[in-house]
N, C-alpha and C positions, 0 to 999 in steps of 0.2 A: 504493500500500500504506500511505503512512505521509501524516498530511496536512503536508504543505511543500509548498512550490512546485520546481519543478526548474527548471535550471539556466539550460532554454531557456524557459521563463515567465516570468523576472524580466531576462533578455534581452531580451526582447520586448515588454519595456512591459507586459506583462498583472498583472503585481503592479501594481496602482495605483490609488487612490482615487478613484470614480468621477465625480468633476466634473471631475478632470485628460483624461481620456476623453471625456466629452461637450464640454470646452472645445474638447479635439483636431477634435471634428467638426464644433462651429460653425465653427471658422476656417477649415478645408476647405471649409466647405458655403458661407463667406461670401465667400469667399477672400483674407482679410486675415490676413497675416501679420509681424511687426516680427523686427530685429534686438536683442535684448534683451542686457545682461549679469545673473546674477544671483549672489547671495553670500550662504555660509554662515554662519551666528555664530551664537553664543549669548545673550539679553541676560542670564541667569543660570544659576551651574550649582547641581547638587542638592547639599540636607544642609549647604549653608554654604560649599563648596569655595572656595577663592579660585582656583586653576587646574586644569587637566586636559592629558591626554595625547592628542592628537589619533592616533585609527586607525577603521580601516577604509579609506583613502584606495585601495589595491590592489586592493582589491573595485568600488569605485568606477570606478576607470579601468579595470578590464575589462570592467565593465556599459557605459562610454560609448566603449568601445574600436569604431572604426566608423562613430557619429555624426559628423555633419559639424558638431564642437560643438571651442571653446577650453578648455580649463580650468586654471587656476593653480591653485596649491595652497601651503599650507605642508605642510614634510616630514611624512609620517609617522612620530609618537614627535616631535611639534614639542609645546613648550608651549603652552598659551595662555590668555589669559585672558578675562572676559565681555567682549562686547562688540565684539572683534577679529573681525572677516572672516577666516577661516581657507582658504576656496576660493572660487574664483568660477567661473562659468560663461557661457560665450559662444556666444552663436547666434541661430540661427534659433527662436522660441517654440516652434513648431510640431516642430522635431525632436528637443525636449528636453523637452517638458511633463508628459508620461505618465510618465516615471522619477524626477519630485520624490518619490514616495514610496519608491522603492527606494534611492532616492539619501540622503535624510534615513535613513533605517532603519540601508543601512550604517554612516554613520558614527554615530549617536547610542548604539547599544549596546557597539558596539566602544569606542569613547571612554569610556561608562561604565564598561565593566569593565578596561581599559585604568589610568584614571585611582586605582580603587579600589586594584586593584595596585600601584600608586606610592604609594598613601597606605599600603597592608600594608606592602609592602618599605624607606620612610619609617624607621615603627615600629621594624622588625626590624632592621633596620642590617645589620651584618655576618655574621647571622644566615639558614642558608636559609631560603628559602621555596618551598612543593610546591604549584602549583595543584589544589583536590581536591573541588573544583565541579563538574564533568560532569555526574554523577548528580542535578545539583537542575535540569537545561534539558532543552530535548528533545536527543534526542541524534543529532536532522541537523544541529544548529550547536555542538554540541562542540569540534570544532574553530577553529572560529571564536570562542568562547570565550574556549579556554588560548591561542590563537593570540595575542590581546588582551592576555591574563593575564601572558601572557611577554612581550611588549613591555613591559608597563608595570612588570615587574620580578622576575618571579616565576623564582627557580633554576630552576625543573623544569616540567613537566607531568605527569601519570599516566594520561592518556588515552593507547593505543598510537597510532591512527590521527592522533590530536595533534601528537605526540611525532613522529611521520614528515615531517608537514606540516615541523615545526619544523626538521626534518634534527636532531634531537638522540635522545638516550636518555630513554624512560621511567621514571620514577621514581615507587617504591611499595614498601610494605612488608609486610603482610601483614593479610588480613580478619578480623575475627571466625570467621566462616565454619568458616575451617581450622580453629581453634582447636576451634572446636565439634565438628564432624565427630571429627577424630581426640581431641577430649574431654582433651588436656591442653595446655599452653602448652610444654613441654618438648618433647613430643613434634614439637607443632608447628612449632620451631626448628630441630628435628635433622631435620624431613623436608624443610625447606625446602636446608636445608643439604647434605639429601644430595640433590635435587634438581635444583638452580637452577644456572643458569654461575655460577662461582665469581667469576664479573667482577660480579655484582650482589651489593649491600653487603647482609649479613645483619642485619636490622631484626625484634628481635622484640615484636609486640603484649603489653602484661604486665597488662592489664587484665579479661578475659574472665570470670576464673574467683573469684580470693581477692585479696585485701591487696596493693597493688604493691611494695610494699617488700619483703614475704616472697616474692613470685614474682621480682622482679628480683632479689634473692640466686639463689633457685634458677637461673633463664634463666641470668645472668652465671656460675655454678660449672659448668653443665653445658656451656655454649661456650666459656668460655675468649674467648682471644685471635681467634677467628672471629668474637664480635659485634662489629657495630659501631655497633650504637644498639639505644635500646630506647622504642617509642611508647607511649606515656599516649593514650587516647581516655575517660578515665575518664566515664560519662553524668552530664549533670547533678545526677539524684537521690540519685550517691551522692559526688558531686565535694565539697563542700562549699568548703575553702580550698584549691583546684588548684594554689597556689603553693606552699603548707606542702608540700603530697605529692611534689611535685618537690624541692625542699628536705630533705626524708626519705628519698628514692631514693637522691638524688646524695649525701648523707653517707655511707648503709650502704654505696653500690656504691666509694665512697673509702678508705672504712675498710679494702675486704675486699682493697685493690690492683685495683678495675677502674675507673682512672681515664679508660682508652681508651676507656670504653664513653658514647657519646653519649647525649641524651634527647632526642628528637622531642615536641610537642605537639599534637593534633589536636581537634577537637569544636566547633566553635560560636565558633568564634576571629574577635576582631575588633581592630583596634586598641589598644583598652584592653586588652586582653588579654594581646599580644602586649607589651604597653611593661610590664604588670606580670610578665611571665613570663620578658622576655628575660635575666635575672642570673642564671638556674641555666639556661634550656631551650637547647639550642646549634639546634632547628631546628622549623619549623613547618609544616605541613598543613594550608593555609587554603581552603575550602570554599564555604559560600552566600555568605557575603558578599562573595565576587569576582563569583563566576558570577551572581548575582543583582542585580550592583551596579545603583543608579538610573541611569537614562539621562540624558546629555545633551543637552536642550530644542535640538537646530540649526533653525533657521528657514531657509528657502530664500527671498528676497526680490528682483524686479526693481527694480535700479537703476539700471537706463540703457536707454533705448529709442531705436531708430537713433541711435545716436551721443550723444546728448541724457540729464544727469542725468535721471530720473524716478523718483519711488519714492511707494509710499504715506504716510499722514501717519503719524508717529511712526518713521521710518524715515528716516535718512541718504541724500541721493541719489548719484550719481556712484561712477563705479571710484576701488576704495581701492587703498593696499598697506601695509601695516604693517611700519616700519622699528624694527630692534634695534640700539643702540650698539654695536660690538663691546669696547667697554672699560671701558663701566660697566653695560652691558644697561637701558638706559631705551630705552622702547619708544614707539612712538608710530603714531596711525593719521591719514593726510595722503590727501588725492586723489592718485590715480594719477598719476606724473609730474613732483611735483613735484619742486621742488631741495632738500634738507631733508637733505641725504646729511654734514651737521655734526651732532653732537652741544655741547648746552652745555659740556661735557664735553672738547669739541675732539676727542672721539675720532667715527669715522666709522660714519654708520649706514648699512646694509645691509636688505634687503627679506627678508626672511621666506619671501615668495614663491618659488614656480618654475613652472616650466610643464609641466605634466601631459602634456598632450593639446593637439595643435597639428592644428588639420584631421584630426581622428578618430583621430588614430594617437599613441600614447608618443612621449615624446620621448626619453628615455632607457632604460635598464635598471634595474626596481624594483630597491629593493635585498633580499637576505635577513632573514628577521627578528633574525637574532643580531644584524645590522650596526645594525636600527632601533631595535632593544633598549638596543645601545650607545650609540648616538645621545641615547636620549630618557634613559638614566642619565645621560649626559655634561651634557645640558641643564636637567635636575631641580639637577645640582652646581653648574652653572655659575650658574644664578638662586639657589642655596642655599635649596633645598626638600628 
């Protein structure tokens, strides 16, 4: 019905770039086959980043979940930066060939949007943030998306089926739409109100119809102590200084005693945005430029064939592992094995790595996203990003 691939397509190797597939056949047909390692990296990422939030790795180890294949990894919600082998992969050429493009796909988009989130949530500081992307992708990977979005930092989602994934609550406020239909913005507050579980926070749109300042007077008189925020989507054309108008809101709603009444921001929000917005808006609804965010360049590259560095030219041979001080976090990438477990520092490095997938099967229990989320916040603080 809808053109995506399903579930058992990209299982099956059939997602995949057709010289990965005719490779498949020569080696069959010639019957030459190597034990290979191969590894993930980036040697740059997009728009200038100096790091990124590695995800999709879950998606990954359920596609090779089966395969008679190794796979290390750094955590998912791991930092990392260009250059670092972030996974590798072990095996048989032959039984891992056909999934270099599913395998690069998972993780390149997820990462991207992933990372962009950590650069919004960055900006925002202590400030929420509402994933509100869905609607600019197709929406068989919506999920997958906010799934991203919330790893990499974002309060909330507002996708339902999202929000399920996430095990958390959806969060949203109210459409134009409503506003339109019943044709006033008051109206629309008090039917939401008489509506809605009283456990979901009443947010009213103040932009749809006249002046915000004189509709947020009205909105804030007519609810009382039931609102508790009130969203600006004000459109570009009639936006002008979207600070000043927030600044105008939050005086008259101070003046009149509705200091409990929050302001949400939404529309075309990007980090400059959010860093000149954050001194009056307590929260944000950030939109394409998560869901949209550029992808992460991963390369999939053989570097070791039976047992033997091999790689192509311009390309590092040999199994890596990339070790992090635990006390000053100087990081470094060394061959596999080596002794290097000192920091200049005196303090001890540690491998980055873990092991995924040991003869086709998990070797642990993924973790939950909230747990990754935490994770990749705890690790953004700890490098002080």
């Amino acid at each position: 019905m809808f053109h995506t691939a399903d579930d058992k397509d990209i299982k099956n190797g059939v997602v995949t770039d057709v010289y990965f597939a005719r490779t498949l056949e020569i080696l069959k047909k010639t019957g030459v086959d190597r034990r290979v390692r191969a590894e993930f990296f980036a040697k740059h990422l997009p728009q200038g980043w100096q790091w990124a939030v590695l995800t999709g790795v879950e998606e990954l180890a359920r596609l090779m979940e089966g395969r008679k294949v190794n796979i290390r990894s750094f955590r998912e919600g791991e930092i990392f930066f260009p250059w670092e082998p972030v996974m590798e992969i072990e095996g048989m050429y032959t039984d891992f060939c056909v999934f270099e493009t599913a395998m690069l796909g998972l993780l390149c988009q997820a990462t991207g949007v992933a990372t962009k989130a950590a650069r919004i949530k960055r900006a925002a500081g202590d400030r929420a943030v509402v994933s509100f992307g869905a609607r600019r992708m197709h929406p068989a990977i919506a999920p997958m998306i906010e799934r991203a979005a919330y790893i990499g930092g974002c309060d909330g989602v507002a996708v339902t089926s999202s929000a399920k994934l996430l095990e958390i609550d959806p969060m949203g406020t109210m459409p134009h739409s409503l506003v339109l239909v019943l044709g006033d913005t008051v109206k629309a507050i008090q039917a939401f109100d008489e509506v809605i579980d009283k456990r979901v926070k009443r947010v009213a749109l103040i932009d749809t119809f006249h002046d915000e300042k004189f509709e947020a007077i009205r909105v804030a008189s007519a609810m009382g102590k039931k609102l508790w925020a009130m969203r600006l989507d004000t459109p570009a054309s009639r936006r002008g200084d979207f600070l000043r108008i927030f600044q105008e809101v939050r005086w008259e709603l101070d003046l009149r005693g509705f200091k409990h009444v929050k302001l949400f921001a939404s529309g075309g929000l990007d980090e400059k945005e959010i860093l000149e917005l954050k001194p009056v808006v307590d929260a944000f609804g950030v939109g394409t430029c998560i869901s949209n965010a550029p992808v992460v360049d991963f390369a999939m590259d053989i570097m070791e064939v039976d047992g033997l560095p091999f790689a192509k030219r311009g390309k590092w041979s040999g199994a890596k592992d990339v070790l992090r001080c635990a006390r000053c976090n100087e990081r470094c990438v060394v061959p596999l094995g080596s002794k290097n477990d000192r920091c200049p520092c005196k303090g001890r490095r540690e491998s980055l790595f873990v092991q995924l997938i040991k003869n086709g099967k998990p070797t642990a229990r993924l973790p939950k996203p909230n747990a990754i989320r935490e994770y990749a916040m705890k690790r953004l603080a700890k490098i002080g990003l």
